[in-house]
N, C-alpha and C positions, 0 to 999 in steps of 0.2 A: 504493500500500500504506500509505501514512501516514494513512488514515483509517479505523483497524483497530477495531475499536468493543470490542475485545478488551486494546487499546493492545500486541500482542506483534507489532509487523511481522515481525521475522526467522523466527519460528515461519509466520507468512502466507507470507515470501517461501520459506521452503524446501520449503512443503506445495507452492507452484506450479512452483517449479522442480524437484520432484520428478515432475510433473505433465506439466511441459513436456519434461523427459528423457525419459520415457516415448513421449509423443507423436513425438519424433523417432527414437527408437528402434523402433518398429512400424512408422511410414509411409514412416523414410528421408529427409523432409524437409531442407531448410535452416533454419534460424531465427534472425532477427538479434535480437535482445535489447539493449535501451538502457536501462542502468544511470547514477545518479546517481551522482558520488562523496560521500564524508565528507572535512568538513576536513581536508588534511595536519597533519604537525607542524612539516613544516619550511617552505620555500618555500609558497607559495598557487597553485595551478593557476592562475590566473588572469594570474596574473607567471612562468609558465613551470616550474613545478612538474613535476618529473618521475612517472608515474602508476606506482603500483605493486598488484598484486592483493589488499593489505590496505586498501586505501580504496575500496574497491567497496562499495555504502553498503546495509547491509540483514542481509546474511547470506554467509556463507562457503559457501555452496552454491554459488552464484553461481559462482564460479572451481572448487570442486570439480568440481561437475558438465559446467562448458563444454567442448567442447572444443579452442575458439579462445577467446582473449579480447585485443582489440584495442583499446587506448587512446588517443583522438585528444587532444595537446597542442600548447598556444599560447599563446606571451609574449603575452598583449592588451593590455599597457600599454607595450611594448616603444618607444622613440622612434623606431627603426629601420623604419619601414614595412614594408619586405622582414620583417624579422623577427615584426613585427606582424600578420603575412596569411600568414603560412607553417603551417603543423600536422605538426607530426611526427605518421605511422603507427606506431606503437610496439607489437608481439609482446608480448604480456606473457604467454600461454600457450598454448603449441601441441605439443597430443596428438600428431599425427600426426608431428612431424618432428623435433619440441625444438627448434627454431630459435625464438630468439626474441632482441628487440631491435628498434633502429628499424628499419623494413622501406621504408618512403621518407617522402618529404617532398613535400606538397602546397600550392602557393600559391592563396591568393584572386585573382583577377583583376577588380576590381571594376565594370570598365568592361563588360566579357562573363557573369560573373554566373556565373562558373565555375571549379572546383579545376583546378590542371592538374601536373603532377607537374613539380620543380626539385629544384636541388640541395641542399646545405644550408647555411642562411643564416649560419650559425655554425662556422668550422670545428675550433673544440672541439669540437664537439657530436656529429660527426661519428662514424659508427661501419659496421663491415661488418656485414650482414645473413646 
């Protein structure tokens, strides 16, 4: 969307997400959606930044309209290895239950080339689901 020949992306993202609600609405589909974030203010997602439904980068449709919205985070500069390969599953909106918050934690396994679900590397961080 950021090559809007219009320059108004959020007016583009929400005529499509207007578009796409529709389309899942008539056929009953699933639809996964992968959004870009905007800079935080505080922390930097990149150093382990916690992700919240106002940095979904475009337009506020986006979380109005979803009815899941699921944020994957990760210390990437973390000296901790374990902590460095790990990704919090993070609820950040869920129509159907209101349950929301970490929902599990998935390590990289570099040697297999696969997530596989662990504990959590931090036990501040820690939280019920």
């Amino acid at each position: 969307m950021s090559d809007q020949e219009n320059g108004d992306e959020r007016k583009a993202i929400d005529g499509i997400m207007t578009k796409l609600r529709q389309l899942v609405q008539e056929t009953g589909v699933g639809l996964f959606l992968v959004s870009h974030l905007r800079r935080p203010s505080g922390k930097a997602h990149e150093d382990g930044g916690q992700i919240s439904l106002a940095e979904l980068r475009g337009s506020a449709s986006i979380a109005q309209l979803s009815d899941m919205v699921i944020g994957l985070e990760r210390d990437q500069q973390n000296a901790d290895a374990k902590i460095r390969n790990t990704t919090t599953v993070r609820v950040l909106k869920n129509r159907f239950a209101g349950l929301t918050g970490p929902a599990c934690y998935l390590y990289y396994d570099k040697d297999t080339g696969r997530m596989v679900e662990t504990s959590c590397p931090v036990a501040d961080d820690k939280q019920e689901f």
